[in-house]
C-alpha positions in Angstrom: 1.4 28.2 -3.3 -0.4 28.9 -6.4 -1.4 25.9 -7.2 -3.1 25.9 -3.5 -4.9 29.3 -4.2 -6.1 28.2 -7.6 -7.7 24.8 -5.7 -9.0 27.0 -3.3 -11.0 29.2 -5.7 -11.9 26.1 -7.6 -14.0 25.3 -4.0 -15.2 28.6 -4.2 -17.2 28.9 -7.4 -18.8 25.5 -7.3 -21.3 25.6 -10.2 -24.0 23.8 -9.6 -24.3 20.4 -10.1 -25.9 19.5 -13.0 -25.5 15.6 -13.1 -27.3 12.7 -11.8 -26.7 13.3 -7.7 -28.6 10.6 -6.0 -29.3 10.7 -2.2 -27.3 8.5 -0.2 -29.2 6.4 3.2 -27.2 5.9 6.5 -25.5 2.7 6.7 -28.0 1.9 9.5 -31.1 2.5 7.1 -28.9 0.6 4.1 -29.4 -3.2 2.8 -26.2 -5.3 4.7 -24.1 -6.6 1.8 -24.6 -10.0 1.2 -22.8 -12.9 3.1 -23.4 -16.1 1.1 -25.2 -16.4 -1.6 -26.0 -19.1 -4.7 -25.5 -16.0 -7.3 -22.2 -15.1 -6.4 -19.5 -16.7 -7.8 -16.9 -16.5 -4.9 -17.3 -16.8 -1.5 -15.7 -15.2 1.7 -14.4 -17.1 4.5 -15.6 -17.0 8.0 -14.7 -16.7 11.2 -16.6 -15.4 14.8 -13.6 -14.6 17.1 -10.8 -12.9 14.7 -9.7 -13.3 11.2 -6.1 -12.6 9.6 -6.0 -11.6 5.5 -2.3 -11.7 4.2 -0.1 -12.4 0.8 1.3 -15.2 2.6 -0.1 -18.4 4.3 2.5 -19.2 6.9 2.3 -15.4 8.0 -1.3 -15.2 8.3 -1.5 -19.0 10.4 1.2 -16.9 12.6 -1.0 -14.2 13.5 -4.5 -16.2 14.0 -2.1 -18.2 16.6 -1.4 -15.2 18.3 -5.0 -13.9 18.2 -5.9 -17.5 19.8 -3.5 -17.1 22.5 -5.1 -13.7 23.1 -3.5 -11.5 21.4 -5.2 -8.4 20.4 -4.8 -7.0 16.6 -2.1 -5.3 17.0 -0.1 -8.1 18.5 -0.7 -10.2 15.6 0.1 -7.3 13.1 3.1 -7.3 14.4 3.8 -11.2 14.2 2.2 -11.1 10.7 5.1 -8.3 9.8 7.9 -9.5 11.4 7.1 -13.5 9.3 6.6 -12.3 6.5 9.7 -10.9 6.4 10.5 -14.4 6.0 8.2 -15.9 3.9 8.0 -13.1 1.6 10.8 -11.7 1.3 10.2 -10.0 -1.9 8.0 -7.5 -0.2 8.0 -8.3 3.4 10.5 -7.1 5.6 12.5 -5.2 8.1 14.6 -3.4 6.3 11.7 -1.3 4.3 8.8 0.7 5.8 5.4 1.6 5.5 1.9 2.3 7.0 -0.3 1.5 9.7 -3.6 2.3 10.3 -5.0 1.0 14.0 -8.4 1.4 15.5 -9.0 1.2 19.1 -12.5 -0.1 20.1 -12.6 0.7 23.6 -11.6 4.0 22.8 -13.4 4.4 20.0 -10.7 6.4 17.5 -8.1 5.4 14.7 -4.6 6.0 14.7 -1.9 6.5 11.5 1.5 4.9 12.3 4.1 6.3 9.4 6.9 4.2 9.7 7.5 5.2 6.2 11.9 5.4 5.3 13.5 8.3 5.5 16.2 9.8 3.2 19.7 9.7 4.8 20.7 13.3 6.4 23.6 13.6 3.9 21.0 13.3 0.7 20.5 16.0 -1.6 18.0 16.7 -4.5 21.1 16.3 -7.0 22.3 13.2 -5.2 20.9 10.6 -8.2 22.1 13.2 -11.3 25.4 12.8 -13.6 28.0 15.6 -14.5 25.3 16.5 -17.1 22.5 16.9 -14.9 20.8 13.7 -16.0 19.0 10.7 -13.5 21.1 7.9 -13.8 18.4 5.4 -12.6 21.0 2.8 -11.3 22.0 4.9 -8.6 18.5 5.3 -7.0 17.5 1.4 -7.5 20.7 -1.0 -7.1 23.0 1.2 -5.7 23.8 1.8 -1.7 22.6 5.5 -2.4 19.5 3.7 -2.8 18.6 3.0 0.3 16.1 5.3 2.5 16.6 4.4 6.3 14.5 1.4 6.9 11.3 2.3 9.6 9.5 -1.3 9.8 11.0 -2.4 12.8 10.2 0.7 14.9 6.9 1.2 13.9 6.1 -2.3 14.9 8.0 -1.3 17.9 5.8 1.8 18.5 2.9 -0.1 17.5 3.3 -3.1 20.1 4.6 -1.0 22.7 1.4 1.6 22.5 -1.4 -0.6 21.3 -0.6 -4.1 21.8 -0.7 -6.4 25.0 2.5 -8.7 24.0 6.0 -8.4 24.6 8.3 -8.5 21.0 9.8 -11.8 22.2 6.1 -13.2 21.8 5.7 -11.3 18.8 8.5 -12.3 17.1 8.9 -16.1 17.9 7.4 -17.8 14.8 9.3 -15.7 12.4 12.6 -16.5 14.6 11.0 -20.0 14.4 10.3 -20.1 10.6 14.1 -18.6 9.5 16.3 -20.5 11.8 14.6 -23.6 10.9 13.8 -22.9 7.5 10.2 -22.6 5.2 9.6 -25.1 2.1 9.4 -23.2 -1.1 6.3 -22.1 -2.5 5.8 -22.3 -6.6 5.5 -18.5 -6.2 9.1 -17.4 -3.6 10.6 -20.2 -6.6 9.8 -18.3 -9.3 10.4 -14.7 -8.2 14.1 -15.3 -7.1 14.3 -17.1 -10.6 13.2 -14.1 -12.1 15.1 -11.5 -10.3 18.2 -13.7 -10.5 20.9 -11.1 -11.8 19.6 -8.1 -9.7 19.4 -10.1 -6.4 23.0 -12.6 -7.2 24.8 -9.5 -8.3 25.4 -9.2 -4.1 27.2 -11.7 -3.0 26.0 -11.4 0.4 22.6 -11.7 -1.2 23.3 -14.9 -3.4 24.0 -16.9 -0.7 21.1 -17.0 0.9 18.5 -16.7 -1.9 20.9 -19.7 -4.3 22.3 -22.7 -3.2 26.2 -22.9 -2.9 26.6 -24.2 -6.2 24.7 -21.4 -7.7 21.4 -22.7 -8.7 18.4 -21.8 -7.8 15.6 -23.7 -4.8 13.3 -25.7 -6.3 9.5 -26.0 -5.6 9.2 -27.7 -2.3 13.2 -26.9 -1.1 13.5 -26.1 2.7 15.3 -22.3 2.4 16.5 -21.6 5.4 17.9 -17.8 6.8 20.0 -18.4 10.5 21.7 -14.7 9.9 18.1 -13.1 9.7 16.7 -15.2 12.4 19.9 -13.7 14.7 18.8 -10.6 13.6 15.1 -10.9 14.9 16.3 -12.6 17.7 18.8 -9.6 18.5 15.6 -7.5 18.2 13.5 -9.9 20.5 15.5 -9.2 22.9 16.6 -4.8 22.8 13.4 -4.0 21.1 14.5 -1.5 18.0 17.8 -1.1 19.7 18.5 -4.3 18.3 18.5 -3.2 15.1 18.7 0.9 15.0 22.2 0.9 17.0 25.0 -2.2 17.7 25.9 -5.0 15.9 22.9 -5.1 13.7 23.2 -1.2 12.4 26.8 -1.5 12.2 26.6 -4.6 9.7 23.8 -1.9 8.0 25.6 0.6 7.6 29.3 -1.0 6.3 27.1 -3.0 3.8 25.3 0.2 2.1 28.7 2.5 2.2 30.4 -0.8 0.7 27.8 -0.5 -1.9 28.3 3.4 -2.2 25.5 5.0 0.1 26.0 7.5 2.7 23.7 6.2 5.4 25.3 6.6 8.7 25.1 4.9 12.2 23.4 8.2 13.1 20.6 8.3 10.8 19.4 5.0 12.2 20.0 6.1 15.5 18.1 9.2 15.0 15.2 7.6 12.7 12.1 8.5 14.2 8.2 7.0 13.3 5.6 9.5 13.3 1.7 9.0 14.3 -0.5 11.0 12.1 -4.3 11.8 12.0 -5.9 9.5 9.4 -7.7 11.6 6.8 -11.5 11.2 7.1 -14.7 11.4 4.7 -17.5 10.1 4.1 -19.4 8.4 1.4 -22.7 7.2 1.4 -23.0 7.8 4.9 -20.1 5.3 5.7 -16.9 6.5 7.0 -13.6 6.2 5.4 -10.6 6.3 7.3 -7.2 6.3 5.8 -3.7 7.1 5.5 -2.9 10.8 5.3 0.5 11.9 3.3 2.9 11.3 2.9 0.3 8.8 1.8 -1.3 10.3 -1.7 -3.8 7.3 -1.4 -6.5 8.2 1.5 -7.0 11.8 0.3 -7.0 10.9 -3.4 -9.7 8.0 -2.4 -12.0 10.1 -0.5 -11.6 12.6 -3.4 -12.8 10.2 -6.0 -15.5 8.8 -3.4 -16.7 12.5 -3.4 -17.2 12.6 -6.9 -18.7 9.2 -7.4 -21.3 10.4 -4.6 -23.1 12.7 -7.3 -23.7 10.1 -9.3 -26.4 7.2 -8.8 -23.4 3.9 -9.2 -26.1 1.3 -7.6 -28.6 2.1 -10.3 -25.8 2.5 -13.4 -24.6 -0.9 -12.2 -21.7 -3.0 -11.0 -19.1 -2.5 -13.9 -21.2 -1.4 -16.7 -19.7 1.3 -19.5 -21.8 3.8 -17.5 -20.0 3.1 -13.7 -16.5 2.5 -15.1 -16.7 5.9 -17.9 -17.5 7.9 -14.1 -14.9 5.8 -12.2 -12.2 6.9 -14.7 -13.0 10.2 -15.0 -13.0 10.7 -10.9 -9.4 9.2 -11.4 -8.2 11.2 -14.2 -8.9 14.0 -11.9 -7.8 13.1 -8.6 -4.2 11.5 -10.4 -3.7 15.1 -11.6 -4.1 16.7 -8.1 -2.1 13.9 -7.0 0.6 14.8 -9.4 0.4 18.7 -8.1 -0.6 18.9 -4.5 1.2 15.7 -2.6 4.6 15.3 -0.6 5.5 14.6 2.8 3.7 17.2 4.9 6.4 17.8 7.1 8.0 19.6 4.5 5.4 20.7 2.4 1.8 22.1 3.1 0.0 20.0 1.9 -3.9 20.7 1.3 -5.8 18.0 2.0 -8.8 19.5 3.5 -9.0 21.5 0.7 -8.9 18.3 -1.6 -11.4 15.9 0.1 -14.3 19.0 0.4 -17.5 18.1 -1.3 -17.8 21.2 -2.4 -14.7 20.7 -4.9 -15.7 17.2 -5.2 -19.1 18.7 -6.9 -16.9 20.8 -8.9 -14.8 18.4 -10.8 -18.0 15.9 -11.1 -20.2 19.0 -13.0 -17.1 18.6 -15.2 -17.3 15.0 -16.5 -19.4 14.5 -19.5 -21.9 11.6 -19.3 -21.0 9.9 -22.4 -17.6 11.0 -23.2 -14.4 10.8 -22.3 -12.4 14.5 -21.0 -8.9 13.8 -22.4 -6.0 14.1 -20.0 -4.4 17.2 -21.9 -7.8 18.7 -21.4 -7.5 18.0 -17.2 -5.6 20.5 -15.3 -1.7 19.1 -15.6 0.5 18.9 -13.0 4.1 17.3 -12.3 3.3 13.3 -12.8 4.5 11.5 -9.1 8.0 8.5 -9.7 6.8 4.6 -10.6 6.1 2.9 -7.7 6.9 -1.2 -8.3 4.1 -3.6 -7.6 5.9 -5.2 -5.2 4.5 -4.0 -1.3 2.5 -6.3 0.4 -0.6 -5.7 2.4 -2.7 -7.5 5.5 -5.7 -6.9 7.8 -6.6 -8.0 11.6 -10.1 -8.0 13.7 -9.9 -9.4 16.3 -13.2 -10.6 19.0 -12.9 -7.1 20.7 -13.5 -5.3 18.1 -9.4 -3.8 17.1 -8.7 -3.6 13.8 -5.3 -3.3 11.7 -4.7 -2.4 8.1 -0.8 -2.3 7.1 1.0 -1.7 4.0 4.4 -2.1 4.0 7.2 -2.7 1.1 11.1 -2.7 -0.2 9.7 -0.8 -2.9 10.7 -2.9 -5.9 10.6 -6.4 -6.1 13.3 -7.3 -3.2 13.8 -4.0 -2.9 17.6 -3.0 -4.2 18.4 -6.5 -4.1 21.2 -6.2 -1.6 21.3 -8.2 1.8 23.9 -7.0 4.4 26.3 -9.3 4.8 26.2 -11.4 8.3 22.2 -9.9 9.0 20.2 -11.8 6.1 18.3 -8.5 6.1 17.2 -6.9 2.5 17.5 -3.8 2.0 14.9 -1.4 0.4 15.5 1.1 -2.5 12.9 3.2 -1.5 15.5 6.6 -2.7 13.7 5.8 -6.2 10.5 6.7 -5.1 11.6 10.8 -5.3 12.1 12.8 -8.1 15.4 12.3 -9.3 15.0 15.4 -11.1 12.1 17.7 -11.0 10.9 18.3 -14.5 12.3 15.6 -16.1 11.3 12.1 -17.0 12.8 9.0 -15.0 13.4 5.5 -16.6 9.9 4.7 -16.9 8.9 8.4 -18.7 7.6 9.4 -15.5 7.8 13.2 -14.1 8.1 14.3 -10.5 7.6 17.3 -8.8 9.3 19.7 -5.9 7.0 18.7 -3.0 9.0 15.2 -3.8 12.4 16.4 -5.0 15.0 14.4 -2.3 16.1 16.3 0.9 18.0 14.7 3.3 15.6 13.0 6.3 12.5 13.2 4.3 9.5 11.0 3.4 9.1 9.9 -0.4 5.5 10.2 -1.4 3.6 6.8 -1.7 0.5 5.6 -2.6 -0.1 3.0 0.2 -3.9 3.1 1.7 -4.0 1.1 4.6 -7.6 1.8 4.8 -10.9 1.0 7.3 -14.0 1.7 6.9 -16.8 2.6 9.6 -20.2 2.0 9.6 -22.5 3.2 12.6 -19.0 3.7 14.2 -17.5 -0.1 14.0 -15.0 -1.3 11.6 -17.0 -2.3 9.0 -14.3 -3.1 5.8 -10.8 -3.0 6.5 -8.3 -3.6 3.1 -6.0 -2.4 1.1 -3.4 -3.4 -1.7 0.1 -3.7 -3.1 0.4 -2.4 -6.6 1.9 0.9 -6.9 0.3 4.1 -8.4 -2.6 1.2 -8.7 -3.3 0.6 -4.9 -5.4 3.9 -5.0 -7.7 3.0 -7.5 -7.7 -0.9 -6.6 -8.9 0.0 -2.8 -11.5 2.4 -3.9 -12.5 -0.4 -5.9 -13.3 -2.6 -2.8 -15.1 -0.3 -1.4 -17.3 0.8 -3.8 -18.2 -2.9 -4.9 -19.6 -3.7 -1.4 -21.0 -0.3 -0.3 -22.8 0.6 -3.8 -23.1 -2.8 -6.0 -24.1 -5.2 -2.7 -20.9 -7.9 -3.2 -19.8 -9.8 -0.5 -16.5 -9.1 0.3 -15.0 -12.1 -1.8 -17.0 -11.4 -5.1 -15.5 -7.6 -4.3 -12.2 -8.8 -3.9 -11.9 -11.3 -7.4 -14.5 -8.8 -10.0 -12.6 -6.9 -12.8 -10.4 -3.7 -12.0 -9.6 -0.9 -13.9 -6.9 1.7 -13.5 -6.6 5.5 -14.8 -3.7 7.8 -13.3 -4.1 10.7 -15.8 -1.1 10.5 -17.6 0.0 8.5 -19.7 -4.0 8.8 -21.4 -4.5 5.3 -20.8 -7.4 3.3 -19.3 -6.2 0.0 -18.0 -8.6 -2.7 -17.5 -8.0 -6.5 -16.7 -8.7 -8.8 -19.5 -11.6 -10.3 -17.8 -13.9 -7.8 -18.1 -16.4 -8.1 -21.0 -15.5 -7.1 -24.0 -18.6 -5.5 -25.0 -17.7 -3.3 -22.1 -14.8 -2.6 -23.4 -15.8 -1.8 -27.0 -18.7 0.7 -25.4 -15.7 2.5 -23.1 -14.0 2.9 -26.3 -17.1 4.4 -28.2 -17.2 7.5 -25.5 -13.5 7.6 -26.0 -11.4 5.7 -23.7 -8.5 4.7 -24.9 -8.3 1.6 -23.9 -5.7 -0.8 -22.9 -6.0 -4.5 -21.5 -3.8 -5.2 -18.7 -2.3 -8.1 -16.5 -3.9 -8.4 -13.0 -3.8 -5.2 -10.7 -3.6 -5.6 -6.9 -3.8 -8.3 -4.2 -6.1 -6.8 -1.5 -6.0 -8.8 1.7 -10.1 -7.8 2.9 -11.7 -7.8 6.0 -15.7 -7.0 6.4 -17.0 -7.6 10.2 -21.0 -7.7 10.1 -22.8 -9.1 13.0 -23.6 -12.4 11.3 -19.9 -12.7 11.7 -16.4 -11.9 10.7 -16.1 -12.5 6.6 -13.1 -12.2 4.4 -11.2 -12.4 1.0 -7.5 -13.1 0.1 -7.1 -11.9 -3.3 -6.9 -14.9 -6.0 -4.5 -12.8 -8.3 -1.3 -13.9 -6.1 -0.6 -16.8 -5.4 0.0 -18.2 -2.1 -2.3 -15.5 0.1 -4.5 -16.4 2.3 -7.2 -15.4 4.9 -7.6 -17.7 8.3 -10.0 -16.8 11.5 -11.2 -19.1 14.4 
């Protein structure tokens, strides 16, 4: 609570604004982002009826056929989840959660599905410590205690049922189709069950359907095929989310985590419940951004950081200059230390995010940043840093020709989440338990600090920072995107954004330039190694400490414009890809 107060007075005593604030034009009066173009160096794809932008190919050619049959976008959301399940099974699923942000054309208004997991009633906020208090990080990652109670299946349920025109039979027939009768292996499913080979064979349950009998692994090209999962979709083609939440499904569920030392019971699944929420809303350059509100951290912390980039001039500093990315750090350094303070699930916590997305506080922290020099982290008001998040969710966006619009992030949390498939379901299992704080106040395996607002309590939300995100112009869906990647898919989705809205890109040049990354703590600014050096070296000269990273982030981007429907599968992961008619 005094953390709350103190951001509250922060608001208060705005000083004024001494930096370069630059007046923004309404997206009506503003030059349209360019489409095609010999400068740019990638190009989107187009489409006039309806577009699909997943990680996966056979997902996305699943939800364009579903759009052709006429299917709205929330039907093929809903086919798009349920194959990639399938095809992706590293991240894609039914035995995970996440978010899902739906507008309504006709109706004119956006709506939050959380189907985020829950923690089983029986958890505690000592549940993942040893006789001396420690975390033992096992417990919370390939353990049955680390398993939150999966919510995919009924928010697509919710979803379908409130905003869709399909039936789940229709919705789920290709990924039914693609399991029973199996899916060639792709370089990039080959290499990630190579790679996670002890985690995932350690289950024998899991083994025999990711290996072949005699233990080695599918080849490039191999036809993998997954009958027990496609029983289990077709059990929930026909009950709905009964198929899976209660009978023979949650049964096998629950016998396979208590095998495995959880404490899920048939009743938490029974009583699992998905919540719609009001998206959190701002504005920035007189385009609206709509996004996930907690126990999403990502669409307050982006508005927050779009509020402080909005007293700078970015259009005239330049599209990834030292000057842009030195302000685009120091909005994150910022906004990654409220994170770190003010975010948990809100049904359990208050959280304040009005209080974080005014402009008023936004012109507060920007008077704050220097021009030419870097604040250091230690020097930024600290807070209790939020768990690791792995890199492994996926994300994908619908429009379809009446205008709908989907964006949905959804994950296991790690990389095939805790690696264990009940037996007789060929469902994986998330361990999305490690996204709490094991132990407020003290470090996890990855030297990583949570707070109380995220401490575990049995049939609560963990933070996350999936930002399913949309944004309007002139009241239409104008960009919808968003990212797997962790404590990165904040940053990666502002990103996006702010490449088309203030630098002009079309939505494919957005989607491939350089990305950096700054969360506050550790002090580190992460950049990709393709952005130019002499950037670099000038980012270091006002102080950054610099670090060059691996790729960050595989947003699946959507931008509707009335010369058509344009979008951008992101060319750091292989196999995406983004389809219209």
């Amino acid at each position: 609570m005094r953390a709350f107060k103190t951001l509250l007075v922060a608001m208060s005593i705005a000083a004024p604004l001494i930096t370069l604030s630059s007046a923004f034009v309404s997206p009506a009066q503003a030059k349209e982002a360019s489409i095609y173009s010999h400068m740019a160096t990638a190009q989107p794809i187009w489409a006039k009826h309806g577009m699909v932008s997943s990680q996966e190919a056979l997902a996305t050619q699943a939800g364009v056929e579903i759009l052709k049959q006429g299917g709205n976008a929330v039907d093929a959301a809903v086919a798009v989840g349920f194959s990639l399940a399938v095809t992706l099974p590293r991240a894609g699923n039914i035995g995970g959660g996440g978010f899902m942000l739906v507008h309504l054309a006709e109706q004119n208004r956006t709506i939050a599905i959380d189907y985020r997991e829950m923690a089983p009633s029986k958890a505690h906020k000592d549940i993942f410590l040893n006789e001396q208090g420690d975390p033992v990080a096992a417990l919370s990652r390939e353990h049955g205690l680390a398993v939150g109670v999966p919510g995919t299946v009924m928010g697509m349920e919710l979803a379908l049922q409130k905003y869709g025109t399909m039936t789940m039979k229709q919705a789920t027939n290709a990924a039914i189709k693609m399991a029973k009768n199996g899916i060639s292996v792709t370089p990039d499913l080959s290499t990630s069950l190579t790679g996670l080979k002890r985690r995932i064979a350690q289950w024998p349950s899991s083994a025999e359907i990711f290996y072949k009998a005699d233990g080695s692994d599918y080849q490039v090209g191999d036809l993998l095929k997954q009958p027990e999962l496609a029983h289990s979709l077709s059990l929930i083609a026909q009950k709905g989310s009964k198929g899976f939440y209660q009978g023979e499904t949650a049964e096998k569920l629950v016998a396979a985590i208590q095998d495995a030392g959880g404490i899920m019971t048939l009743d938490d699944l029974k009583n699992y419940k998905v919540v719609e929420r009001k998206p959190v809303q701002g504005d920035y350059r007189g385009y609206q951004v709509v996004s996930m509100p907690p126990p999403s951290s990502g669409g307050v912390h982006i508005i927050e950081m779009l509020n402080i980039l909005e007293q700078f001039p970015i259009d005239k500093l330049g599209h990834n200059t030292a000057a842009t990315l030195h302000l685009m750090t120091e909005s994150m350094r910022r906004a990654y230390a409220d994170r770190s303070e003010y975010l948990g699930d809100p049904d359990f916590y208050k959280v304040p995010v009005q209080a974080l997305i005014n402009k008023d506080y936004a012109k507060k922290l920007a008077s704050q940043i220097a021009i030419n020099k870097a604040t250091p982290s230690s020097e930024v008001k600290p807070g209790n840093l939020a768990p690791y998040e792995s890199n492994q969710t996926t994300h994908y966006s619908v429009v379809d020709k009446w205008g709908n619009a989907v964006s949905n992030t959804y994950t296991l949390n790690f990389s095939y989440g805790s690696g264990l498939v009940a037996k007789g379901t060929g469902i994986l299992l998330n361990n999305e338990m490690d996204d709490f704080s094991a132990k407020p106040g003290t470090p996890n395996g990855y030297g990583l600090v949570g707070g109380d607002a995220n401490a575990v309590e049995g049939n609560k939300r963990p933070l996350s920072s999936m930002s399913p995100t949309i944004v309007m112009k002139d009241g239409k869906p104008f960009i919808v995107t968003g990212s797997p990647g962790g404590s990165r898919i904040i940053n990666t989705t502002m990103q996006i954004i702010m490449n088309v809205i203030d630098h002009d890109l079309n939505i494919a040049e957005a989607t491939a330039a350089p990305r950096i990354h700054h969360q506050w703590q550790p002090d580190l600014l992460r950049v990709e190694h393709t952005l130019n050096r002499d950037t670099i070296e000038l980012l270091r000269a006002k102080g950054h400490k610099v670090k060059i990273n691996n790729a960050m982030g595989s947003t699946q981007s959507i931008m509707v414009t009335e010369k058509g429907i344009f979008g951008a599968s992101d060319p750091r992961r292989a196999g995406s890809e983004t389809l219209g008619y």
